[in-house]
Biotite code that builds the C-alpha atoms (Angstrom):
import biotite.structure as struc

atoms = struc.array([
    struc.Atom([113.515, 102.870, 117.965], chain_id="A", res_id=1, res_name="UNK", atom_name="CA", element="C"),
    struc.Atom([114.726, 105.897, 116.011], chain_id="A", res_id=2, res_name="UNK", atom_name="CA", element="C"),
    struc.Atom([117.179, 107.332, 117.834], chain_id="A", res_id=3, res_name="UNK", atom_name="CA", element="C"),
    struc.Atom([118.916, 109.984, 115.477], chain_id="A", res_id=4, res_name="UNK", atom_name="CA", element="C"),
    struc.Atom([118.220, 111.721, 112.261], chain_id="A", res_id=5, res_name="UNK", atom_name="CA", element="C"),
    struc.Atom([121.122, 112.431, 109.990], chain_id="A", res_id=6, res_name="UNK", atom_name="CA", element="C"),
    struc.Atom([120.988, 114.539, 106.425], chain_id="A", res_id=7, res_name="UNK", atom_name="CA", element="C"),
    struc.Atom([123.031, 115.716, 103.548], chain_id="A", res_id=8, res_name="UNK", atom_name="CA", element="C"),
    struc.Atom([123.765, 119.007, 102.224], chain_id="A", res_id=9, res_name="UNK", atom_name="CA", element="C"),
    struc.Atom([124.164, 119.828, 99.162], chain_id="A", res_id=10, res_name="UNK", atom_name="CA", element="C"),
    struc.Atom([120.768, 119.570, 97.599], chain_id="A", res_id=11, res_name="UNK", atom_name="CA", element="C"),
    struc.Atom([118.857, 118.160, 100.656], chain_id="A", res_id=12, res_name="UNK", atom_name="CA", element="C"),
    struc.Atom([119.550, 121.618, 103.028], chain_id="A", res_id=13, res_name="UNK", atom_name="CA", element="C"),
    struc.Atom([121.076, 124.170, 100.327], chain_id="A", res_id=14, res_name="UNK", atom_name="CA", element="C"),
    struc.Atom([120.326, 123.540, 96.814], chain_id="A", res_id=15, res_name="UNK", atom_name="CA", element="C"),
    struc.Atom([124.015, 124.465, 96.064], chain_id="A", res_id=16, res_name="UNK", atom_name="CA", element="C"),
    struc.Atom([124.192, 122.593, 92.719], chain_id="A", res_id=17, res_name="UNK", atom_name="CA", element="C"),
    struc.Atom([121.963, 124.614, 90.813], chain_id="A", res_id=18, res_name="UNK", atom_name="CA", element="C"),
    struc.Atom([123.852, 128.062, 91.002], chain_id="A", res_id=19, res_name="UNK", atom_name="CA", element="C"),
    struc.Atom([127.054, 125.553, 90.202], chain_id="A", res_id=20, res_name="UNK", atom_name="CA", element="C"),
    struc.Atom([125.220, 124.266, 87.322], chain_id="A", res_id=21, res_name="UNK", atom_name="CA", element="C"),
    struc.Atom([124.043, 127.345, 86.506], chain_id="A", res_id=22, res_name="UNK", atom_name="CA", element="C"),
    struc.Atom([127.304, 129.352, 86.567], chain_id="A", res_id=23, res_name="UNK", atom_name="CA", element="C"),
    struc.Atom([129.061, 126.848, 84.319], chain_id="A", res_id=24, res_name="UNK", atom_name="CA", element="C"),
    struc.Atom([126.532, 127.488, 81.508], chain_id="A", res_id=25, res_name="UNK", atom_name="CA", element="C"),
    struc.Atom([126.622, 131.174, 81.518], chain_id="A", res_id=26, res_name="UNK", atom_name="CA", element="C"),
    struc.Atom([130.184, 131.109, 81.193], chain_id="A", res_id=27, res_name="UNK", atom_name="CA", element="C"),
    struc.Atom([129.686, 128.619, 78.810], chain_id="A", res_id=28, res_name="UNK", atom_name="CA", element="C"),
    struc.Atom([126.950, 131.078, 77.166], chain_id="A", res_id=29, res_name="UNK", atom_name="CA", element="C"),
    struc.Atom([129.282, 134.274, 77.457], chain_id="A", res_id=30, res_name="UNK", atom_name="CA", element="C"),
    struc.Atom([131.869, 132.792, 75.037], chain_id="A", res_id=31, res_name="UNK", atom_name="CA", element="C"),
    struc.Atom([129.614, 130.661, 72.572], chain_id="A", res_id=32, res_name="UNK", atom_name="CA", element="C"),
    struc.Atom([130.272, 127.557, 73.811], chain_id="A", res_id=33, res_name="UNK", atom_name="CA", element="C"),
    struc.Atom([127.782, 124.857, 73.958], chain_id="A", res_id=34, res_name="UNK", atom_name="CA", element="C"),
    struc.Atom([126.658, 123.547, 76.925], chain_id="A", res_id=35, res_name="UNK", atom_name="CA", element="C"),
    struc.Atom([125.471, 119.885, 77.678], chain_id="A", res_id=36, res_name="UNK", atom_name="CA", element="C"),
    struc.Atom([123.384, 120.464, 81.075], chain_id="A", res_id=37, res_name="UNK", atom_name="CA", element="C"),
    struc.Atom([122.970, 117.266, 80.930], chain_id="A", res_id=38, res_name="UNK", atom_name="CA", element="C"),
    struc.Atom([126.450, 115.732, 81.408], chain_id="A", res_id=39, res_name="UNK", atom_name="CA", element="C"),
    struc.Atom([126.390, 118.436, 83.798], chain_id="A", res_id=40, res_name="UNK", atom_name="CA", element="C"),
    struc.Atom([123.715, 116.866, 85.843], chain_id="A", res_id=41, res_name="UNK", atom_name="CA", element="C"),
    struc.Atom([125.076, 113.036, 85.860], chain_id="A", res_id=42, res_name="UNK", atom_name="CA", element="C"),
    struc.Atom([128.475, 114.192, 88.115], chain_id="A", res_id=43, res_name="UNK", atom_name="CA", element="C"),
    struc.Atom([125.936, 115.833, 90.712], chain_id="A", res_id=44, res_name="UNK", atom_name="CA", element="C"),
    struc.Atom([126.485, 114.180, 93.860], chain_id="A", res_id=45, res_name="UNK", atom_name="CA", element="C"),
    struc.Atom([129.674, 112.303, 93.320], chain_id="A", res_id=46, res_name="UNK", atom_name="CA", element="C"),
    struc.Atom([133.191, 112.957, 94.905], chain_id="A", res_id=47, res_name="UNK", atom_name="CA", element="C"),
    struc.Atom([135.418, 111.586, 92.666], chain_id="A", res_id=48, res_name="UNK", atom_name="CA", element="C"),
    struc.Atom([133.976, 112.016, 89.507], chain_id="A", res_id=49, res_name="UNK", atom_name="CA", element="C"),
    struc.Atom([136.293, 111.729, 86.485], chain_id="A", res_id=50, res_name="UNK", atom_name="CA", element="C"),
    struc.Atom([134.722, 115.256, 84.750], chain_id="A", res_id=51, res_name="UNK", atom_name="CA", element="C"),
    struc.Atom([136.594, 118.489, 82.880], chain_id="A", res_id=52, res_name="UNK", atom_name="CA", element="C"),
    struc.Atom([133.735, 121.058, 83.019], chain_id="A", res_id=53, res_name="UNK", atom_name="CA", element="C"),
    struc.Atom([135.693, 123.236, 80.226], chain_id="A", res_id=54, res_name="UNK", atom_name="CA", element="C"),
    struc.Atom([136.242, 120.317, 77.954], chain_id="A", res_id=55, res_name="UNK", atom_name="CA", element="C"),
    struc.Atom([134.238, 122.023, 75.282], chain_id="A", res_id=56, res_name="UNK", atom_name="CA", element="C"),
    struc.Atom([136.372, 124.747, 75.586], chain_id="A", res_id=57, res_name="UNK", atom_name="CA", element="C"),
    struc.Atom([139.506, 125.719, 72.996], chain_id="A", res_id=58, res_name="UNK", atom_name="CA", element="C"),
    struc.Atom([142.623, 123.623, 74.544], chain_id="A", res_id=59, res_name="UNK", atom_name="CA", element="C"),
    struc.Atom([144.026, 127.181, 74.501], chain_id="A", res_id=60, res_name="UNK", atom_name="CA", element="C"),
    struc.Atom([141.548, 128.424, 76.628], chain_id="A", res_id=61, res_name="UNK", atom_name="CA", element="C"),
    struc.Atom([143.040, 130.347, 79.525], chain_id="A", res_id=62, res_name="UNK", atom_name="CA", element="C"),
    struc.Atom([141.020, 127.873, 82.418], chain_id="A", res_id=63, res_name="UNK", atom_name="CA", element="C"),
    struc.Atom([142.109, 129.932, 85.583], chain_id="A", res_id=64, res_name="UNK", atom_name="CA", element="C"),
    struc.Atom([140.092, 132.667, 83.934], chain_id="A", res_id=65, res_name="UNK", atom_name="CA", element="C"),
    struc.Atom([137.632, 130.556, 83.279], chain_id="A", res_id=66, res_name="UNK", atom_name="CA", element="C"),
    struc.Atom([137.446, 129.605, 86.674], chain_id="A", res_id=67, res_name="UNK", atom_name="CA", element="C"),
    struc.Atom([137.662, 133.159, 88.219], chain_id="A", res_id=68, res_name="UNK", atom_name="CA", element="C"),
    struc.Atom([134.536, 134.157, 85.914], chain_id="A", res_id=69, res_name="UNK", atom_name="CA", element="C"),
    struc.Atom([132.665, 131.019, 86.868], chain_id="A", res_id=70, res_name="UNK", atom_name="CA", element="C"),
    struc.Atom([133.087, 131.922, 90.778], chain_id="A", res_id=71, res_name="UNK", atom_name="CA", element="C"),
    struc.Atom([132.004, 135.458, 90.141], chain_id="A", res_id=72, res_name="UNK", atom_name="CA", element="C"),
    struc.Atom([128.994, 134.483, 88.740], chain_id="A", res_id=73, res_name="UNK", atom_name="CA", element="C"),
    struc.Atom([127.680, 131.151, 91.265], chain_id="A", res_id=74, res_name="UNK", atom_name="CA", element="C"),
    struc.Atom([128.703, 133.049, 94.594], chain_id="A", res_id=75, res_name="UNK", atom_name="CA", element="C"),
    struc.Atom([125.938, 135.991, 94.476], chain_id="A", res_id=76, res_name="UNK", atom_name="CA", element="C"),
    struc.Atom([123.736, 132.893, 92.925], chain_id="A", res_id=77, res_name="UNK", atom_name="CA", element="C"),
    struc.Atom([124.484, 131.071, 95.998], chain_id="A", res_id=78, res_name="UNK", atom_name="CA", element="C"),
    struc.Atom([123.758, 133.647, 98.391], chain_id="A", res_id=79, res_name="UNK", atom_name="CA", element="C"),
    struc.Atom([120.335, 134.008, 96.700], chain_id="A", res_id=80, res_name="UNK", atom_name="CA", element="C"),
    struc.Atom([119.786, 130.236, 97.956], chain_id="A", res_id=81, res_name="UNK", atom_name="CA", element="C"),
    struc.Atom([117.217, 129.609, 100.606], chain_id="A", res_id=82, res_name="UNK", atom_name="CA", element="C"),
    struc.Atom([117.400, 127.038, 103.332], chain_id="A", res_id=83, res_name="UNK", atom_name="CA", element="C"),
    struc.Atom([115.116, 124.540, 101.787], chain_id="A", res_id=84, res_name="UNK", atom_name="CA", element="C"),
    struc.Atom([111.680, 123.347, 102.625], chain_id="A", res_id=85, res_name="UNK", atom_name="CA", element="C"),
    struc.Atom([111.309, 121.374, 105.507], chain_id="A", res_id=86, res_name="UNK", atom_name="CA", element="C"),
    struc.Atom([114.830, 121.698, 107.172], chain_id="A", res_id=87, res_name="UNK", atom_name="CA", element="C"),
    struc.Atom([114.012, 124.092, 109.850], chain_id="A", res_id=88, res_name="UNK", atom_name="CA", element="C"),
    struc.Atom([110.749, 121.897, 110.898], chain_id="A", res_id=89, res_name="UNK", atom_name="CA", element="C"),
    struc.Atom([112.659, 118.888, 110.927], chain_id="A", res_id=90, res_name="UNK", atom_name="CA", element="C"),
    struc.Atom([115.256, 120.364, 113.484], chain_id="A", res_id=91, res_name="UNK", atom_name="CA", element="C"),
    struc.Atom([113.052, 121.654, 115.845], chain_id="A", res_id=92, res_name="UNK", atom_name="CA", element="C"),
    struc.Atom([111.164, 118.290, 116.013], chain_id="A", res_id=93, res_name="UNK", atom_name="CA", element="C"),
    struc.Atom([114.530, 116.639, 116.520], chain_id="A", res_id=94, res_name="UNK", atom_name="CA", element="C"),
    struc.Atom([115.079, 119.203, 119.272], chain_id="A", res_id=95, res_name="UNK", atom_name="CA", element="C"),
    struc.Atom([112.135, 119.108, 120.882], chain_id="A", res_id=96, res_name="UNK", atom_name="CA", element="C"),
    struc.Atom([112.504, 115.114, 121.508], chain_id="A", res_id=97, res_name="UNK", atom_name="CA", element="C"),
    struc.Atom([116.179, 115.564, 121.944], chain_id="A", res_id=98, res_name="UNK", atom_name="CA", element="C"),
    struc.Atom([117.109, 113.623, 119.000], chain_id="A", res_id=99, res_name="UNK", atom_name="CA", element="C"),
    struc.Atom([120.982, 114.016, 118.059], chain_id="A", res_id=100, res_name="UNK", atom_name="CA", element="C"),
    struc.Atom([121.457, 115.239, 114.585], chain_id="A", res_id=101, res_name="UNK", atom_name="CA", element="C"),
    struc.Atom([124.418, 114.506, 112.218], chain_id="A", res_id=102, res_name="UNK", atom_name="CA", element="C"),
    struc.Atom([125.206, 115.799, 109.013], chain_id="A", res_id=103, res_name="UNK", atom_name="CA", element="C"),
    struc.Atom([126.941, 113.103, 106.472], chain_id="A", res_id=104, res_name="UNK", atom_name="CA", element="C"),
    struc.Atom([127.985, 115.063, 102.952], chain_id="A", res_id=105, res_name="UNK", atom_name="CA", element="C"),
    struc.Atom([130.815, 114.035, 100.626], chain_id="A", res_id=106, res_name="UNK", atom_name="CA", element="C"),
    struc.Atom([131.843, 117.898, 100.712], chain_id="A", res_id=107, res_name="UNK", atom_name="CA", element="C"),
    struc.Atom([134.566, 119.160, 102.615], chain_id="A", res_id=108, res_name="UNK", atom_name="CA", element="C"),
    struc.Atom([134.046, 120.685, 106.135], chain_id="A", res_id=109, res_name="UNK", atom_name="CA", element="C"),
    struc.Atom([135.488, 124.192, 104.458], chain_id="A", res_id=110, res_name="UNK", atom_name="CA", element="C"),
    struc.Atom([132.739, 124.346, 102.520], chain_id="A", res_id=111, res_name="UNK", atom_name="CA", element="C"),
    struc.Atom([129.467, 122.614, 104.527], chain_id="A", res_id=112, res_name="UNK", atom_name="CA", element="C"),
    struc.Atom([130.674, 124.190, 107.968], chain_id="A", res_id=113, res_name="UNK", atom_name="CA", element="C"),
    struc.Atom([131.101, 127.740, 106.270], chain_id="A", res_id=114, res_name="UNK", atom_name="CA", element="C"),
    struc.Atom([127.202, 127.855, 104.674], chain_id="A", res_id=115, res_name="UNK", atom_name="CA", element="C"),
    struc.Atom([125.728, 126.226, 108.062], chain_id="A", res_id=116, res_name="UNK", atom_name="CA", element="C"),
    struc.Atom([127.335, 129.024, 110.117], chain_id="A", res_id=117, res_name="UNK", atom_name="CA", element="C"),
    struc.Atom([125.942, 131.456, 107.623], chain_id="A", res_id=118, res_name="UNK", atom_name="CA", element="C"),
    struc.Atom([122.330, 130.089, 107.130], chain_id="A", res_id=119, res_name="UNK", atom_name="CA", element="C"),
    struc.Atom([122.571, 129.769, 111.505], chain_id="A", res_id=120, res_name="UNK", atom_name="CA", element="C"),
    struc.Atom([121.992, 126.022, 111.057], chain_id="A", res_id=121, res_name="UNK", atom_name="CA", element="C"),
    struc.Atom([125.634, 125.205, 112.608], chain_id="A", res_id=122, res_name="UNK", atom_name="CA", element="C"),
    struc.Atom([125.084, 124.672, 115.893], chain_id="A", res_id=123, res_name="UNK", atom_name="CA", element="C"),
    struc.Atom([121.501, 122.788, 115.464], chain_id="A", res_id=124, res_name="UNK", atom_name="CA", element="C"),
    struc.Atom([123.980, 119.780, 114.792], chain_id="A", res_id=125, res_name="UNK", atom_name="CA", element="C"),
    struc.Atom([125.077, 117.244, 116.544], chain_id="A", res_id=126, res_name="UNK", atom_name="CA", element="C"),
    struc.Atom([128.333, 116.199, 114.821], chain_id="A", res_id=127, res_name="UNK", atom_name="CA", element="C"),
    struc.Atom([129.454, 116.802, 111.085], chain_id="A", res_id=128, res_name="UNK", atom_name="CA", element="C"),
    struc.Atom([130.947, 114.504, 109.235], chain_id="A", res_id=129, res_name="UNK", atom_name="CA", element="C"),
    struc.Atom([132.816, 114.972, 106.350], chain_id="A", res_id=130, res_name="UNK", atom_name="CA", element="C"),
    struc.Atom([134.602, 114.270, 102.901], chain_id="A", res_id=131, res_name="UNK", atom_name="CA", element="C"),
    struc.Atom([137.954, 114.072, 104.858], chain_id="A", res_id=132, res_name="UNK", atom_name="CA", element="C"),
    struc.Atom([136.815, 112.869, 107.817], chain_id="A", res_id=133, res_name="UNK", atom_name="CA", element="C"),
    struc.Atom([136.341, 109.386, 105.976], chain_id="A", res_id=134, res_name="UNK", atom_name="CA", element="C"),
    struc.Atom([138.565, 106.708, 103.729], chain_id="A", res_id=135, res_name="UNK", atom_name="CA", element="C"),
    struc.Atom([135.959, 106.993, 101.237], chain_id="A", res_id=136, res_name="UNK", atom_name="CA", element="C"),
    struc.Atom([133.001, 109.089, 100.060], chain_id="A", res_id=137, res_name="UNK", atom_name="CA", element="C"),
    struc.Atom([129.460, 108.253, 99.140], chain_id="A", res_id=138, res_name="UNK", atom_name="CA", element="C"),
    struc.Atom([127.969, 105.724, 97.718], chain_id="A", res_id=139, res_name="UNK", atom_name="CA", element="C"),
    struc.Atom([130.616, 103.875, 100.004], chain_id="A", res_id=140, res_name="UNK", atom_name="CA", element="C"),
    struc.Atom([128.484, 103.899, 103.772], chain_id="A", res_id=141, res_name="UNK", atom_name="CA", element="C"),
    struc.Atom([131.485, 105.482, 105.537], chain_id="A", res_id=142, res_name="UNK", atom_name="CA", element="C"),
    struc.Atom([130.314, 108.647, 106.573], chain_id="A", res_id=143, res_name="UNK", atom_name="CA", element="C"),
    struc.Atom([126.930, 107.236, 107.703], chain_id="A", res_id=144, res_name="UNK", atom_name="CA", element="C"),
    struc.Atom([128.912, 104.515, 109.603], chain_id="A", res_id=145, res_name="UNK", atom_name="CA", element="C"),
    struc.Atom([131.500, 107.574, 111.183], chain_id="A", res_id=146, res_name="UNK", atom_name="CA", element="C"),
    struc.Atom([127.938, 109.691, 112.022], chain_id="A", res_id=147, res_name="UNK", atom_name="CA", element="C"),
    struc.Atom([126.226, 105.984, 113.448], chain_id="A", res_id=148, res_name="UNK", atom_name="CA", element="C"),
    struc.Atom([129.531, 105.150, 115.639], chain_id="A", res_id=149, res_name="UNK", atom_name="CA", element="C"),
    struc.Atom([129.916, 108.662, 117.218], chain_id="A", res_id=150, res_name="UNK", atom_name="CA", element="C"),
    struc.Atom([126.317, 108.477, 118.439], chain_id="A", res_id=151, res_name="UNK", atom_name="CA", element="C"),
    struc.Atom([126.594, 104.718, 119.434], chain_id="A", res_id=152, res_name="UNK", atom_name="CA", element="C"),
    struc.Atom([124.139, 103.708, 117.088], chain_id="A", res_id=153, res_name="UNK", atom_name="CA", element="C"),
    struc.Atom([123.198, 100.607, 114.611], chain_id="A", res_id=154, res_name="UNK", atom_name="CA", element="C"),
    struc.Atom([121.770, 102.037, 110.919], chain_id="A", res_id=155, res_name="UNK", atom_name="CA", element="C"),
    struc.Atom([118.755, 101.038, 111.901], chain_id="A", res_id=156, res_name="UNK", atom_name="CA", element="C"),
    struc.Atom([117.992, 103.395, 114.778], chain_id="A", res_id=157, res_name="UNK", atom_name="CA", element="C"),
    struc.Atom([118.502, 106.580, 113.030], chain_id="A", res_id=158, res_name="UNK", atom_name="CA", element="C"),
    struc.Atom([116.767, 108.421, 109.346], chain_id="A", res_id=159, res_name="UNK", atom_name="CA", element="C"),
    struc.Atom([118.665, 109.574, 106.590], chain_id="A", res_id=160, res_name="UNK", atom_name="CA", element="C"),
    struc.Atom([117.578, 112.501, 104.132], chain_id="A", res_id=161, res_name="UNK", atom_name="CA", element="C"),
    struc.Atom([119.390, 111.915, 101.188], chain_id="A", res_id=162, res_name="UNK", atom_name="CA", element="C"),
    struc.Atom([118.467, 114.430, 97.599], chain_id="A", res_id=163, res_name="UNK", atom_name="CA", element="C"),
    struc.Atom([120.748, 112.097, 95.620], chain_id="A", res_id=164, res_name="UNK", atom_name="CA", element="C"),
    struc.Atom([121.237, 108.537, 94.635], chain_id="A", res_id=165, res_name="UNK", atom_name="CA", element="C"),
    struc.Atom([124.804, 108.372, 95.604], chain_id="A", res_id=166, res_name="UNK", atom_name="CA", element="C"),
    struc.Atom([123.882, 109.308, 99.063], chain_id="A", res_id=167, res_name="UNK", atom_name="CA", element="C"),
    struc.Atom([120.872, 107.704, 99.309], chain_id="A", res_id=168, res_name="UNK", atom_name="CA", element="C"),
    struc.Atom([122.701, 103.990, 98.413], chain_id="A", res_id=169, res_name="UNK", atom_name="CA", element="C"),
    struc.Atom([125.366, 105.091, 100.754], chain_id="A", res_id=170, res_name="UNK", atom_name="CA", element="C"),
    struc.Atom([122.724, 105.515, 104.095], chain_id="A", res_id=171, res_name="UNK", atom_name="CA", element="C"),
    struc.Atom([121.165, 102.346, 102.727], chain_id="A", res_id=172, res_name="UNK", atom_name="CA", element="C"),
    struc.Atom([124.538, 100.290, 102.952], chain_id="A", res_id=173, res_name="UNK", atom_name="CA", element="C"),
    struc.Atom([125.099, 101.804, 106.691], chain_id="A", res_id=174, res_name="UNK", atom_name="CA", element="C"),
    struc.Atom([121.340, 99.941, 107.149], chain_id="A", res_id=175, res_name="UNK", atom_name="CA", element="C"),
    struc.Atom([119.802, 103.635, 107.994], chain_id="A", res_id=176, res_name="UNK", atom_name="CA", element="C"),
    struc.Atom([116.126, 104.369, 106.825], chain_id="A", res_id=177, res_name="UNK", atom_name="CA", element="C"),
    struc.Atom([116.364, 106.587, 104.116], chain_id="A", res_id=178, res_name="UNK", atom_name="CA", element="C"),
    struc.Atom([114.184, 109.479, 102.739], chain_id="A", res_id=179, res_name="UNK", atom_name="CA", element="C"),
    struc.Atom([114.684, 111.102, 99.509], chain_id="A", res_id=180, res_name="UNK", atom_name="CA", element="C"),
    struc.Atom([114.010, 114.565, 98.404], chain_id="A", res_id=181, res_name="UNK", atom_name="CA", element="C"),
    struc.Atom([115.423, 114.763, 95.039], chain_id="A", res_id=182, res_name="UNK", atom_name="CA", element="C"),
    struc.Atom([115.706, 118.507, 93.532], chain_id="A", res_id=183, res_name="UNK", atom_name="CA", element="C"),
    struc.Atom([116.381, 119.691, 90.241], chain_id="A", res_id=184, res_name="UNK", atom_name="CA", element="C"),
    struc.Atom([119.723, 118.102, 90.017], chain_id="A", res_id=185, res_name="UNK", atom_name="CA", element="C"),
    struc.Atom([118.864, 114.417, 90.975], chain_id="A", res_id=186, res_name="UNK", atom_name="CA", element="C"),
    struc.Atom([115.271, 114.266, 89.561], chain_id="A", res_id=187, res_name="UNK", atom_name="CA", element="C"),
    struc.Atom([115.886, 111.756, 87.518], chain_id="A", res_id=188, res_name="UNK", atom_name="CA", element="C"),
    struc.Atom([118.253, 109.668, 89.622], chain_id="A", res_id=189, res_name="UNK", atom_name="CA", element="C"),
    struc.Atom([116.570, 106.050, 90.465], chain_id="A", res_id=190, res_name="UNK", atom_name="CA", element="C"),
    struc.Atom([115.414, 105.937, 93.914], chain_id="A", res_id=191, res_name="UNK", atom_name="CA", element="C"),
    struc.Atom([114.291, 102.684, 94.016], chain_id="A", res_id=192, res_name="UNK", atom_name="CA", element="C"),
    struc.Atom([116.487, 101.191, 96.591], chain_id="A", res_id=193, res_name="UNK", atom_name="CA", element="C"),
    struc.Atom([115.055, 104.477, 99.146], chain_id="A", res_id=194, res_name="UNK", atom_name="CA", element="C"),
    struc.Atom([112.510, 103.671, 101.809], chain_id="A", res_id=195, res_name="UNK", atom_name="CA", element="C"),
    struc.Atom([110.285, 107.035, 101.057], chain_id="A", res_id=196, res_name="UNK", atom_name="CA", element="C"),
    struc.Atom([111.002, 109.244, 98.550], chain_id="A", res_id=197, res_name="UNK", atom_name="CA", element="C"),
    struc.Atom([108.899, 112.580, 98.709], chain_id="A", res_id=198, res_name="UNK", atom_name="CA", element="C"),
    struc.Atom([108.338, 116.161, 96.255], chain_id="A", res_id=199, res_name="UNK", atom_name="CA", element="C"),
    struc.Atom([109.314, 118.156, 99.253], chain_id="A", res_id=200, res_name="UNK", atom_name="CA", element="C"),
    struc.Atom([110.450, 117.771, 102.772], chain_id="A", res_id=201, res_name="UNK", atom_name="CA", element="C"),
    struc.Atom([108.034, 119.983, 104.160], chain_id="A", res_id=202, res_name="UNK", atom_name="CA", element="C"),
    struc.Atom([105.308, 117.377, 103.630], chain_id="A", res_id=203, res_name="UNK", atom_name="CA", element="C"),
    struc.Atom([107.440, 115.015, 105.918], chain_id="A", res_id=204, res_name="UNK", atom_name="CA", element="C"),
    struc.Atom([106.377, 114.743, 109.465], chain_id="A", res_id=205, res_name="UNK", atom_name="CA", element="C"),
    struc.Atom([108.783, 113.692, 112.180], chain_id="A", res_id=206, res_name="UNK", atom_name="CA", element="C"),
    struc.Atom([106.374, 111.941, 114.369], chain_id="A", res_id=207, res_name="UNK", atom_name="CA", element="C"),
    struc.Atom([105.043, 110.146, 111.941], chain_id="A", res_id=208, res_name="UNK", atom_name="CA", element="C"),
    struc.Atom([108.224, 108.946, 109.961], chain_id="A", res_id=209, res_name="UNK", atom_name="CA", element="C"),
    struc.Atom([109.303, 107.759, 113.880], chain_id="A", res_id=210, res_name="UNK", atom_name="CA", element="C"),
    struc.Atom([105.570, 105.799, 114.004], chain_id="A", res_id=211, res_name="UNK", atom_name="CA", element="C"),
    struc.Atom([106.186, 104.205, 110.782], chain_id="A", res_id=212, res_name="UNK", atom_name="CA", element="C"),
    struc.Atom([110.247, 103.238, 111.655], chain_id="A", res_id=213, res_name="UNK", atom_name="CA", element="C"),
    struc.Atom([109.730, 102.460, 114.715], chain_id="A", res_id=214, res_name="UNK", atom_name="CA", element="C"),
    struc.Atom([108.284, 104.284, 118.116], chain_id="A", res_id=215, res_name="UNK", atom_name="CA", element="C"),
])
């Protein structure tokens, strides 16, 4: 019986990494630097990733500058960011059979807790669990395990929405059914491992994800 549904942020609610990825190439743009989107788009979704985003800069290169222009440009992108499709009709179905919702992300809580309070999605959940809340991050099943145990559930009685490989292997090592919804970001991640993967969540029904998991 599915008993709980728990998502991700970045990406699955907020496409966040976009006006990240974004930002970095205009800077990169604004002082002739070339920009590999594409090495870019393979640390999306990762913690710990082992990536210097100004490495093609001048080891001169004044970086806190770099920074400061970078932030100046992705924070009015980021504001410009929708909730994305789906979300909303997903937590009033949850509501309306009085399903707990969790949220499992590998960011921090200053920075998933701060854009749910300003979208108004805060309070729709149940309990939030993240980055530092856990040993380790995604693709490691710790946060899915921390969301499972405060609901006093098994993996199997609860759905994951997961926009990223890393996140999707993580709710399928805590034994959760797992939806993907990749976005521009994780496109081309391999999904294979996911039990439904789908162009938009606003084509996924709630009753009928709970009919094919389990009444």
């Amino acid at each position: 019986m599915i008993r709980a549904l728990i998502f991700d942020f970045d990406g699955l609610i907020l496409d966040t990494e976009t006006p990240l990825i974004d930002a970095y190439g205009l800077v990169h743009a604004n002082h002739g630097v070339p920009f590999d989107r594409d090495l870019f788009l393979r640390s999306t979704g990762h913690a710990d990733y082992a990536f210097d985003p100004w490495h093609g800069f001048s080891p001169h290169a004044n970086r806190a500058d770099l920074e400061l222009e970078r932030r100046a440009i992705k924070d009015p992108l980021m504001l410009q960011q929708p909730i994305l499709p789906g979300i909303l009709a997903l937590l009033d179905a949850a509501r309306a059979l009085s399903l707990p919702v969790g949220l499992a992300s590998n960011s921090p809580h200053s920075w998933c807790d701060a854009h749910l309070t300003r979208l108004g999605l805060f309070d729709r959940f149940t309990f939030l669990a993240c980055r530092e809340d856990v040993p380790s991050p995604k693709p490691e099943p710790d946060l899915y395990k921390l969301v499972l145990n405060r609901f006093g559930l098994r993996g199997h009685e609860a759905i994951a929405f997961e926009d990223s490989a890393t996140g999707s292997i993580a709710a399928k090592r805590a034994h959760l059914h797992t939806i993907v919804c990749p976005g521009p970001s994780t496109a081309h991640h391999d999904f294979s491992h996911a039990d439904l993967q789908v162009a938009s969540l606003g084509d996924v029904n709630l009753d009928a994800l709970i009919a094919r998991f389990g009444p």
